[in-house]
N, C-alpha and C positions, 0 to 999 in steps of 0.2 A: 504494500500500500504506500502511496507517492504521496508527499504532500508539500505545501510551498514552503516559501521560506521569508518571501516579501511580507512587510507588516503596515506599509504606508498605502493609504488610498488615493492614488494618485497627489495630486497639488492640493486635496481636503484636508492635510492634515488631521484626517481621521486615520484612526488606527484599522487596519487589515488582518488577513490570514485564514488561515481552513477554516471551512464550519463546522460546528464540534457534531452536529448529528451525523451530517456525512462520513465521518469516520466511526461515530461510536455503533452506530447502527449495525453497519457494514460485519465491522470487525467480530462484535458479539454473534450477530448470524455466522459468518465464516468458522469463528474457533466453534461453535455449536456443531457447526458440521465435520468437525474435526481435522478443520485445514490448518498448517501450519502460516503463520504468517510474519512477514518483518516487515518492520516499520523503515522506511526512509526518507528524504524530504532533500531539497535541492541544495542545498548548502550542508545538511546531517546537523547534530544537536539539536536543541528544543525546537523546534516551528513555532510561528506565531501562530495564535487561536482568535478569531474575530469575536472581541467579547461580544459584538452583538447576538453571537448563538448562543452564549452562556447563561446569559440570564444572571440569576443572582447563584446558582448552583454551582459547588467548586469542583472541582476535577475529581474522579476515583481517583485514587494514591494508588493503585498500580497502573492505572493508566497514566499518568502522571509522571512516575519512574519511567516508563517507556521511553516517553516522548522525551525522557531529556537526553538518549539516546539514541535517535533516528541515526540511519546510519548517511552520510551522502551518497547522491547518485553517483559521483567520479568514481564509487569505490564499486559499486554494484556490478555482478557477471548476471546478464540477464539468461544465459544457460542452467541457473540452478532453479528458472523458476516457470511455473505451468502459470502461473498470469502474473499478471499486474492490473492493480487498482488504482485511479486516478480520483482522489479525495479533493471535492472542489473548495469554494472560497473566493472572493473578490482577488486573495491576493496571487491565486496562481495566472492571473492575466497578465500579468509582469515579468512571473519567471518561468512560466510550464513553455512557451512557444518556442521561445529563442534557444532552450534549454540543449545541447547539443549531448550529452547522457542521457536525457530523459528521451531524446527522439529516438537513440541506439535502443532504448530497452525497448521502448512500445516497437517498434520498427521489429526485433530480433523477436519478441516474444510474439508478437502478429500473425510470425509465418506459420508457428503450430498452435499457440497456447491461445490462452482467454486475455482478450485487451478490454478493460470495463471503465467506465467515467462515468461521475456522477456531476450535474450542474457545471459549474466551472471548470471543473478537473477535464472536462472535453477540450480546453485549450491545450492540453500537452498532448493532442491528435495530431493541432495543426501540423508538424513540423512533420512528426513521422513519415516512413513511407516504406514499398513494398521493396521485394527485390530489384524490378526492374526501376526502381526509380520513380515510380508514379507516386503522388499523395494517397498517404493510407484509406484517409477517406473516400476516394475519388468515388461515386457509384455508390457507394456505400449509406443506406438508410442509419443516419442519428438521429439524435435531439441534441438539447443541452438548455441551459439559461437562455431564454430566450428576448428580443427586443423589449414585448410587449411586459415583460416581467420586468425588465432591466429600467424602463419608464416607470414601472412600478413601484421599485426599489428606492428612484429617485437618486440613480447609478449615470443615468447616461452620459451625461456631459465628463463626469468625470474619470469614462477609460478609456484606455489606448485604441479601442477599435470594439467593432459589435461581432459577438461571437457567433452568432446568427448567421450577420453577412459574410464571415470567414469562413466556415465551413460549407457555405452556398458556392464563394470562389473556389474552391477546393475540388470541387463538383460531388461533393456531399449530398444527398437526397435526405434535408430538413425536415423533419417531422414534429411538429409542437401543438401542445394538447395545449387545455386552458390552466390558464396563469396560475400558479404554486398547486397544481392538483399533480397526481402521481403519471407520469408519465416514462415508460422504457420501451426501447425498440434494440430487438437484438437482429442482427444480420450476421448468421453464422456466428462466427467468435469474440465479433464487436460486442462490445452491448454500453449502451449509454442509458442516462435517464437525466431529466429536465431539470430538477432543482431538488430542494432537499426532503420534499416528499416524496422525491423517487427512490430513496436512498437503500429503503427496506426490496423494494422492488426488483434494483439491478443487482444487490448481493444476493438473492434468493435465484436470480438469471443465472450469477455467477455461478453457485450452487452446483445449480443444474447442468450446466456446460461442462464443467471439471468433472461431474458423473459419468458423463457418457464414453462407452469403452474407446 
């Protein structure tokens, strides 16, 4: 499981980083099903956590421990692992695209394993690509955050680009349900979902994908 490392929202000097459902969801369904998992994030040590998903609720203290341990992507052989999970957040819009580790893993793990993104975390698609060179997306049915969320949010003005429209130039085949409701689309080994009510939805995809012989 991928997560940022960016903590600024762009020029708001509001604070950024993963959404905490988006991971904790995930992860709790995945060790249920008895998958092994590690944590890593694009720099490694603690990630930032966007207090806005916190609430007034403080971390589990072993979830907690983990995190101050993510390991970085430099360090990661995407050979040891049957997928990757891309854990979203305002702040991977900054560092999942350009990420040139994060585009090896999803790229190398693509060709057999499970590649899954939940909201934001669909940004460290963009880069990716197949063997021949093509964008991983290209053809390929997502979702992810979508515009009409992102106006919602009261996000737009302040990011680098609309995630929407990137993965439309990508030749992506876009699919977006209505605004914060659960939304996942899997195509073969992809699997995405829209925002952070999808989150229960693409780990139980995931689930199912790493089941099959």
């Amino acid at each position: 499981m991928v997560l940022t490392s960016h903590d600024t929202f762009g020029t708001t000097g509001r604070p950024t980083g993963f959404w905490l459902e988006e991971l904790v969801v995930p992860l709790e369904a995945f060790r249920d099903a008895g998958l092994a998992v590690d944590l890593a994030s694009v720099r490694g040590g603690r990630p930032p956590v966007d207090p806005a998903s916190t609430g007034d609720a403080a971390l589990d203290p072993a979830l907690d421990a983990d995190l101050t341990r993510t390991v970085p992507l430099a360090s990661v052989d995407p050979a040891g692992y049957d997928a990757v999970f891309l854990v979203g957040g305002h702040g991977t819009m900054w560092d999942f695209p350009d990420d040139g580790s994060l585009s090896g893993i999803v790229g190398t793990i693509g060709r057999t394993g499970v590649v899954a993104a939940v909201c934001h975390g669909v940004a460290g698609l963009l880069g990716a690509t197949t063997p021949t060179g093509d964008p991983l997306v290209a053809g390929r049915t997502v979702t992810g955050f979508s515009d009409a969320e992102e106006l919602l949010a009261g996000a737009t003005a302040a990011l680098p680009f609309s995630l929407e429209r990137r993965l439309k130039d990508l030749g992506a085949v876009v699919e977006i349900g209505a605004p914060f409701t659960s939304t996942v689309r899997r195509d073969g080994l992809l699997i995405t979902g829209q925002n952070p009510a999808s989150s229960a939805g693409v780990a139980a995809a995931v689930v199912d994908a790493l089941a099959l012989p």
